[in-house]
C-alpha positions in Angstrom: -39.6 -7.6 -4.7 -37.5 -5.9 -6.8 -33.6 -5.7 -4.5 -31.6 -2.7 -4.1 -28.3 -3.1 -5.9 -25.1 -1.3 -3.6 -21.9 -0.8 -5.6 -19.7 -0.4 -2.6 -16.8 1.7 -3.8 -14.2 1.0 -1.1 -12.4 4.4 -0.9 -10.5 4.0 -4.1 -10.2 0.2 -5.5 -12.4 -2.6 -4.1 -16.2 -3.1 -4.9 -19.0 -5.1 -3.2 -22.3 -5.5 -5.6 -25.0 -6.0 -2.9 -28.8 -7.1 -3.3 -30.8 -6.4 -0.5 -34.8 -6.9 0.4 -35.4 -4.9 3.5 -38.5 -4.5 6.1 -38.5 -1.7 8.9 -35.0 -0.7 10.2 -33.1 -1.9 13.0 -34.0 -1.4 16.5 -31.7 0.9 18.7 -28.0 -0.2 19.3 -27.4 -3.2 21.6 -24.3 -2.0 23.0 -24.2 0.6 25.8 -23.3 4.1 24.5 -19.8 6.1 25.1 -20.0 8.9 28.0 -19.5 12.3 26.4 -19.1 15.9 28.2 -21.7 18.2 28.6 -21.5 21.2 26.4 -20.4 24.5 27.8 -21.4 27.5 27.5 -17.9 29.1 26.2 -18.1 28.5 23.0 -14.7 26.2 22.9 -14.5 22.6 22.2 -15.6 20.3 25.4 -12.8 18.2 26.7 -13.2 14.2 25.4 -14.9 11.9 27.5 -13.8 8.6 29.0 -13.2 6.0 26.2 -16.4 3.4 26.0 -15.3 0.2 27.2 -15.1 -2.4 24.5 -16.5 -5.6 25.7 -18.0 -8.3 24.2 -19.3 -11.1 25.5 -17.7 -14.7 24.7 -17.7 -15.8 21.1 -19.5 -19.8 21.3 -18.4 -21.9 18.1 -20.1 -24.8 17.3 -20.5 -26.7 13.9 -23.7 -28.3 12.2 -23.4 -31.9 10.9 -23.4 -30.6 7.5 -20.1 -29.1 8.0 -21.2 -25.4 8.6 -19.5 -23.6 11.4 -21.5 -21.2 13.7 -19.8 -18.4 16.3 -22.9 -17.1 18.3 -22.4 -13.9 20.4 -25.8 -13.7 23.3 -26.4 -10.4 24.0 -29.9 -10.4 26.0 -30.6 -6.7 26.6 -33.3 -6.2 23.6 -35.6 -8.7 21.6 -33.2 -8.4 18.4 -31.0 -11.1 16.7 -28.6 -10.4 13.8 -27.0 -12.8 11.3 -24.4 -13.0 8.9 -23.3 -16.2 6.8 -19.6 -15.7 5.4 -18.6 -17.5 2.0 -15.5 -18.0 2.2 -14.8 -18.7 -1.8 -17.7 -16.8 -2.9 -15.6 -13.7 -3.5 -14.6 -12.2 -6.6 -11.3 -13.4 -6.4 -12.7 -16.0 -7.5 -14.0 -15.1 -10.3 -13.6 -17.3 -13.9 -10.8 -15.6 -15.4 -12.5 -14.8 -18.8 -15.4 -13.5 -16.7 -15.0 -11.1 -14.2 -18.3 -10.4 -12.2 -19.9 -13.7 -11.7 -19.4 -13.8 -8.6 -21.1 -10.3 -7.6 -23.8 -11.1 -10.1 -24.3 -14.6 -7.9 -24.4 -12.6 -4.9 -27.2 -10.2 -6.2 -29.1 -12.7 -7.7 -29.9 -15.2 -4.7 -32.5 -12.7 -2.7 -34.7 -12.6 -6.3 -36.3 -16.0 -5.9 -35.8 -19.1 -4.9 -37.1 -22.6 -5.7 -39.6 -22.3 -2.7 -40.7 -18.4 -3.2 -40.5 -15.6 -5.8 -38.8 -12.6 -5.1 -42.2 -10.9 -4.2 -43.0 -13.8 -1.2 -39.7 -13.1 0.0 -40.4 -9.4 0.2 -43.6 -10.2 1.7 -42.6 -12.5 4.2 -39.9 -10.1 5.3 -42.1 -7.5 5.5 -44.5 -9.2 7.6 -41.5 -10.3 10.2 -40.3 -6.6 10.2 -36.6 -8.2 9.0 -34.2 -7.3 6.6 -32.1 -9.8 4.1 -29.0 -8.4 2.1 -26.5 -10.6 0.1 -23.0 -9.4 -1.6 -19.5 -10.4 -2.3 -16.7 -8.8 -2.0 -13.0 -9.4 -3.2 -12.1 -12.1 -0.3 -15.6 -13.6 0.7 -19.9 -13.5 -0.4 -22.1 -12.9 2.2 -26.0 -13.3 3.3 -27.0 -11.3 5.9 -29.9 -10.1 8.0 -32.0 -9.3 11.3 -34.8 -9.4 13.1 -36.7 -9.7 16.0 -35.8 -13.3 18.2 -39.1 -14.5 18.6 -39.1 -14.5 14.7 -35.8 -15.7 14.3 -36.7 -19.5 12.7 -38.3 -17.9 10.3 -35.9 -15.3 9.2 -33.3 -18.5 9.6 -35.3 -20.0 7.4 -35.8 -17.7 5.3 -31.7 -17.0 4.5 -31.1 -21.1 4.0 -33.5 -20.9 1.5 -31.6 -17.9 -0.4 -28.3 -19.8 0.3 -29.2 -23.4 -0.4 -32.0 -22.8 -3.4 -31.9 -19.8 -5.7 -33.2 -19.9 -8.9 -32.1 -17.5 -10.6 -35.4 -16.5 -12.9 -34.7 -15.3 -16.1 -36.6 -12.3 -15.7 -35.2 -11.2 -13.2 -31.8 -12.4 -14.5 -32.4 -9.7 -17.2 -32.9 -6.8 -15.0 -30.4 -7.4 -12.8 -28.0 -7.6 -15.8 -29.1 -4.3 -17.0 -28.8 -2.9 -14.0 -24.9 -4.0 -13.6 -24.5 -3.1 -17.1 -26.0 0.3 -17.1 -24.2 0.9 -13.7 -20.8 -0.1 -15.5 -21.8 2.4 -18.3 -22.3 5.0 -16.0 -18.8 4.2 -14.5 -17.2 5.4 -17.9 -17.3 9.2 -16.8 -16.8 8.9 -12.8 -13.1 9.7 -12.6 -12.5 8.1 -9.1 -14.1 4.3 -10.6 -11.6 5.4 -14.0 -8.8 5.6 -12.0 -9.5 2.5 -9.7 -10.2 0.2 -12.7 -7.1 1.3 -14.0 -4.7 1.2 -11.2 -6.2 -2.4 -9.9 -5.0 -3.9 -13.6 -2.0 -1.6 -13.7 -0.6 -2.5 -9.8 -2.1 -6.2 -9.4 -1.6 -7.8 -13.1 -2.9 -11.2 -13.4 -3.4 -12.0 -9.7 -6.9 -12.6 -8.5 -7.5 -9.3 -7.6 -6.3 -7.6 -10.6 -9.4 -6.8 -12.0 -12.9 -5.0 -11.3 -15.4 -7.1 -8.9 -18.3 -5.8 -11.2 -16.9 -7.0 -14.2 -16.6 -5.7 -17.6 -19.5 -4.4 -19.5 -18.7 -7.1 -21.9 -18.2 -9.8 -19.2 -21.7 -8.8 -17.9 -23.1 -9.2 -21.1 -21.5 -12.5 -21.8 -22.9 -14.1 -18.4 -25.5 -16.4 -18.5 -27.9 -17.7 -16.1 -26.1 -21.3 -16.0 -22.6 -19.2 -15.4 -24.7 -17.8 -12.1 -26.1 -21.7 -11.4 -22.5 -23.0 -12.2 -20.4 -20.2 -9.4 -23.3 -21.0 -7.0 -22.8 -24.7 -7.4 -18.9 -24.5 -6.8 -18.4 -22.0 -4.4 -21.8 -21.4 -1.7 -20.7 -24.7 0.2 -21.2 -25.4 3.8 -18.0 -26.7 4.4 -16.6 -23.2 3.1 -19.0 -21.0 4.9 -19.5 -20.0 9.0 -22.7 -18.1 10.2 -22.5 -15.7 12.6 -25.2 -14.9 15.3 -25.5 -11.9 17.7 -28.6 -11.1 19.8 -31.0 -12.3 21.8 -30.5 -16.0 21.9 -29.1 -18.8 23.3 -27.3 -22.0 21.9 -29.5 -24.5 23.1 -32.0 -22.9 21.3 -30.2 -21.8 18.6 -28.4 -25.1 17.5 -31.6 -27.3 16.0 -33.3 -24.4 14.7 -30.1 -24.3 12.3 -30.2 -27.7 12.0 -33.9 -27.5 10.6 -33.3 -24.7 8.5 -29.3 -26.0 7.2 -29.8 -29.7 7.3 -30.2 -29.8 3.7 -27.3 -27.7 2.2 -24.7 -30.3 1.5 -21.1 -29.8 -0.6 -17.2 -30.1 1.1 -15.4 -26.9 1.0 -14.3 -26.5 -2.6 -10.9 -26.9 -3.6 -8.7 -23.8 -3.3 -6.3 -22.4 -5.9 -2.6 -21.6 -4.2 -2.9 -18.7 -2.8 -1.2 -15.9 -5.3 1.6 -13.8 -4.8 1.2 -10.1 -4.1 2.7 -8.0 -6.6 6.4 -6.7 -5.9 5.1 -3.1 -7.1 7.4 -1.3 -9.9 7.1 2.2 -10.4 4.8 2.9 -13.1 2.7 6.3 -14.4 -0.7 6.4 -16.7 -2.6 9.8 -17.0 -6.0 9.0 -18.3 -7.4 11.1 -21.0 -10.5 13.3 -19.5 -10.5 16.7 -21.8 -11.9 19.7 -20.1 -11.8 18.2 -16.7 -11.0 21.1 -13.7 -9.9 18.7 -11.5 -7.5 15.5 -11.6 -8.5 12.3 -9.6 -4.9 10.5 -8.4 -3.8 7.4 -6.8 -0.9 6.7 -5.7 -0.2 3.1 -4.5 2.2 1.0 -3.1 2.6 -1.8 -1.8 0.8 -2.8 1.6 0.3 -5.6 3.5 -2.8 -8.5 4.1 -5.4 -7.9 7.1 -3.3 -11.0 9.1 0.1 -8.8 8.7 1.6 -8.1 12.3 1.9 -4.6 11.4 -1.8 -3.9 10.2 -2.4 -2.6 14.1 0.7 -0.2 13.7 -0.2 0.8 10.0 -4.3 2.0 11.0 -2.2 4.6 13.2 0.0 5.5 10.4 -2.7 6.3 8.1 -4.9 7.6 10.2 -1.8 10.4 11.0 -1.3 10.5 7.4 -4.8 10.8 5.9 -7.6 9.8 8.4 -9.6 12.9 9.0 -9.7 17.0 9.6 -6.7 16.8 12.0 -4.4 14.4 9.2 -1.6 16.2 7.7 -3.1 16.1 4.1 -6.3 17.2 5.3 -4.1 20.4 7.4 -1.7 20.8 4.5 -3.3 20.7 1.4 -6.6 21.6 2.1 -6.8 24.1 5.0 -3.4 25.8 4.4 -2.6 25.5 0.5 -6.5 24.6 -0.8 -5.8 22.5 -3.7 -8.5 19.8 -2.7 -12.0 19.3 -0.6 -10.5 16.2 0.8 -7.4 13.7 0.1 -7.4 10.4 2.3 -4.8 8.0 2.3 -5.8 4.1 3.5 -4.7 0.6 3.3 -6.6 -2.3 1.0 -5.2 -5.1 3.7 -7.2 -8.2 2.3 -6.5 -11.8 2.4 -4.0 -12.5 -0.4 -2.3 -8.9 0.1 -2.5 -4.9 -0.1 -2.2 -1.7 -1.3 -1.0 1.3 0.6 -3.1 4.2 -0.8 -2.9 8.2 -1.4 -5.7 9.9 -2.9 -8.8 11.7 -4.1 -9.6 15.1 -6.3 -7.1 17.9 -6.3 -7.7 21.2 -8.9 -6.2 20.6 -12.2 -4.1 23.3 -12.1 -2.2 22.6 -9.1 -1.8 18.8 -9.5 1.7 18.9 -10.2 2.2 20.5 -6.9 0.0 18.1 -5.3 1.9 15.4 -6.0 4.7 17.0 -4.9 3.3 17.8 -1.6 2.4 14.6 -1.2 5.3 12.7 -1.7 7.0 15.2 1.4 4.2 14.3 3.1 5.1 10.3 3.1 9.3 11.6 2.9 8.7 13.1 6.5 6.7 10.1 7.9 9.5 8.2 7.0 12.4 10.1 8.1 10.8 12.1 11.5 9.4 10.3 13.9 5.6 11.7 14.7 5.3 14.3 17.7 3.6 12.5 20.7 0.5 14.9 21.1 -0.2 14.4 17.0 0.2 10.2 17.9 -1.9 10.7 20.6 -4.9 13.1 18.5 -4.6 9.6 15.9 -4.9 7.1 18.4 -7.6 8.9 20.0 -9.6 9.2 16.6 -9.5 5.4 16.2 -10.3 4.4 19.9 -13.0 6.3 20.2 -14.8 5.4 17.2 -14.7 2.1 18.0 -17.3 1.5 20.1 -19.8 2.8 17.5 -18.9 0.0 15.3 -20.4 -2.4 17.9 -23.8 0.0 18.6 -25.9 -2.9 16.6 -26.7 -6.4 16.5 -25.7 -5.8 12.8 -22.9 -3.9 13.3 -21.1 -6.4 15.9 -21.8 -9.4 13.2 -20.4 -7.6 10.4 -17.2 -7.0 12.4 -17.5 -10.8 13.7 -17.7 -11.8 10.0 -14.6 -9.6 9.3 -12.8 -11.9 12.0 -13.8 -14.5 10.0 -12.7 -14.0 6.6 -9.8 -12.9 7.9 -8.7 -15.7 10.5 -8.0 -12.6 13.4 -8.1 -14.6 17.1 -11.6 -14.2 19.0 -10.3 -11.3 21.5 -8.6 -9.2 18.4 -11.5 -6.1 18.9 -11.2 -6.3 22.6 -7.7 -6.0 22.7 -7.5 -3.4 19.6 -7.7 -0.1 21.7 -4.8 -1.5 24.0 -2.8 -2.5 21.1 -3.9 1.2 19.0 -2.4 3.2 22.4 0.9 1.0 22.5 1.9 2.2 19.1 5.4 3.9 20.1 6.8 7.0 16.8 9.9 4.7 16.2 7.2 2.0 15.4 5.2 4.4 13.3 8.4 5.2 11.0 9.7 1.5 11.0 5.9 0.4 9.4 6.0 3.9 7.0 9.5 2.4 5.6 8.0 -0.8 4.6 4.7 0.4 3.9 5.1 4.0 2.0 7.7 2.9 -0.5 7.1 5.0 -3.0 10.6 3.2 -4.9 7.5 0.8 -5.7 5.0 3.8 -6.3 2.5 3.3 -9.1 0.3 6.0 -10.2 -2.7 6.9 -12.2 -4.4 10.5 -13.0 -7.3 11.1 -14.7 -7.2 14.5 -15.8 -6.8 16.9 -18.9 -3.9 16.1 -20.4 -2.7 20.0 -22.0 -3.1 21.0 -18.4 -1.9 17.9 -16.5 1.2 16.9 -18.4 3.8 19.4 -18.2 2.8 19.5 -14.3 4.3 16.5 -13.8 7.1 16.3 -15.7 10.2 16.0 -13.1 8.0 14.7 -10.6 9.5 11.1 -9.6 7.0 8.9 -10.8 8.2 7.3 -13.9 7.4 7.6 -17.7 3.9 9.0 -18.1 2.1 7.2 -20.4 -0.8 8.8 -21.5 -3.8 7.0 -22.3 -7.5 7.4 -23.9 -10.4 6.4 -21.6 
């Protein structure tokens, strides 16, 4: 087997390095399917349909006697089960100060062999099941996930214990996944949107536990060594820090000793946390990064945000979503159709455990980034000051109801989201009660969550761009001294 590595580049800052073995793909969705009108004949746009009802059935928790804890979802309708197992402290947040990586470079290392298979048994044994194993990490957790069909499911149970419990980490393949993170960092050196994210996660988060890049350094990649990988395994994949999620076609009593057959033997208490770190106040800060002869400039502009848990996170999805979301979003109208100075700007929230960033960003044509920025800034100025119109709340809320559903078409997609509940601590009915609580979102909320949320007092920006075309743009602009810096 030789895994696929993913470098997931969330919008603008985070990054999940992902190994994956895979057999056929996933069956169809287990969820039933939203209504949609008919097309007509006209030519105009067919009204929406009715919203899909989300419902899920109950969410069962029960816990191993090796301290793992389970949350099992039954959904009967087709022959398919779907797992995910959450590490809680296997993110890279928790990675060893003087080397940032290890814990992404854990994460794609434990699907290339274990102490009972090489990788090329576990490929084949997947293959044979017609199932799929992936393993990652992201900032706030590390993850092993797959599916299958349920008449198969102790052995593809089996089969992710023994990634999880006994990886071996070879050395050959030790090697080739370290090139591969290293040549992928290389690479990285001349893709202005991973430029400007490395830079604005060091400028904006400092030393917290998120302030640097989940895939490391070149150097720090180059300094790990197969006992680094053996040591973050040893401290951090622990049952007692850990909780498996199951959706599909099964049932507890069956489920519960075929886990405790496949898990009896991982043992280890949950490690001991560091205090949780403070989220940067955010002080208004400027670096343009050196790109000569580039025709466009990639910005971010960040401020601070809030954590996933934040009250206001509900509220905040609408705000962006009116902000930068999609084709109907005010950047996407204003600086794309009407003045064209961009294919596409977004603007999002990072909400993660320990904190977030608000973000504005993307591509925009060197010669009009001064304006640009400008632009922007009214943009975020009128969200502030003017509450949003009721048919443009409405068109946002809509866009996020109604995608919804989609998110829970698969076994795989429900436990993903499942397994977002749980790295997150959200209460067991927080999807089912997300449309109700998207529609309730009133404009005087909207503009109270933009004051606390788009400060850009706090703003901190980076360009990559061409500096004797860039500079003199943005002088005036409100963003701070511009330091100017070499890549």
């Amino acid at each position: 087997m030789r895994a696929r590595k993913t470098l997931a580049f969330l919008a603008l800052l985070a990054l999940a390095s992902c190994a994956t073995v895979q057999g056929r793909p996933e069956a169809p969705p287990v969820a039933a399917s939203p209504a949609v009108a008919s097309p007509v004949a006209s030519g105009k746009v067919p009204p929406l349909g009715p919203p899909a009802d989300l419902k899920l059935p109950a969410q069962q928790k029960f816990q191993l006697a090796n301290g793992l804890s389970v949350r099992l979802v039954e959904f009967h309708r087709l022959p398919i089960v779907a797992v995910h197992l959450v590490l809680l402290e296997g993110g890279a947040a928790r990675d060893p100060v003087a080397l940032p990586g290890v814990a992404g470079f854990t994460a794609a290392m434990v699907t290339e062999g274990t102490r009972n298979r090489t990788s090329f048994q576990l490929s084949d044994e997947l293959g044979f099941l017609g199932a799929s194993l992936n393993a990652g990490a992201s900032m706030d957790a590390a993850y092993v996930s797959g599916y299958g069909l349920s008449r198969h499911l102790p052995r593809l149970l089996e089969l992710l214990a023994d990634v999880t419990m006994n990886p071996s980490f070879p050395d050959s393949d030790f090697l080739r996944v370290q090139d591969q993170r290293r040549v992928g960092l290389l690479q990285q050196r001349d893709q202005p949107g991973a430029i400007a994210s490395k830079t604005f996660g060091k400028l904006y988060w400092g030393d917290h536990p998120y302030g640097h890049w989940a895939g490391g350094t070149e150097e720090s990649v180059a300094r790990t060594t197969r006992n680094d990988l053996v040591g973050f395994h040893a401290d951090h994949w622990r049952p007692g820090a850990a909780e498996l999620v199951v959706v599909g076609d099964v049932d507890a009593a069956t489920l519960r000793p075929v886990l405790e057959a496949a898990f009896g033997g991982w043992k280890g208490a949950e490690p001991v946390r560091p205090a949780a770190a403070e989220a940067p106040e955010g002080k208004r800060r400027a670096v343009l990064v050196e790109k000569k002869g580039a025709s466009q400039t990639f910005l971010i502009l960040g401020m601070p945000g809030i954590a996933r848990s934040d009250p206001d996170y509900v509220t905040a999805q609408v705000l962006f979503q009116v902000l930068g979301g999609g084709s109907s979003s005010r950047l996407f109208r204003d600086l794309r159709e009407e003045k064209g100075y961009t294919y596409g700007l977004s603007a999002r929230e990072s909400a993660q455990r320990l904190g977030g960033v608000s973000y504005l960003g993307g591509s925009v044509r060197a010669d009009a980034t001064g304006q640009a920025i400008r632009d922007l800034l009214d943009q975020v100025k009128a969200l502030r000051d003017v509450p949003v119109p009721a048919a443009e709340l409405a068109d946002a809320q809509d866009g996020l109801v109604l995608a919804l559903p989609g998110d829970f078409a698969t076994a795989a997609g429900t436990a993903g989201r499942l397994a977002e509940q749980v790295v997150h601590a959200l209460p067991d009915d927080w999807w089912t009660r997300l449309p109700e609580r998207l529609r309730s979102v009133t404009p005087s909320e909207l503009q109270r969550v933009a004051g606390r949320v788009l400060d850009t007092g706090k703003l901190v920006t980076v360009l990559v761009g061409d500096p004797d075309v860039v500079q003199a743009q943005v002088a005036g602009v409100p963003l701070g001294d511009l330091e100017v810096r070499k890549p």
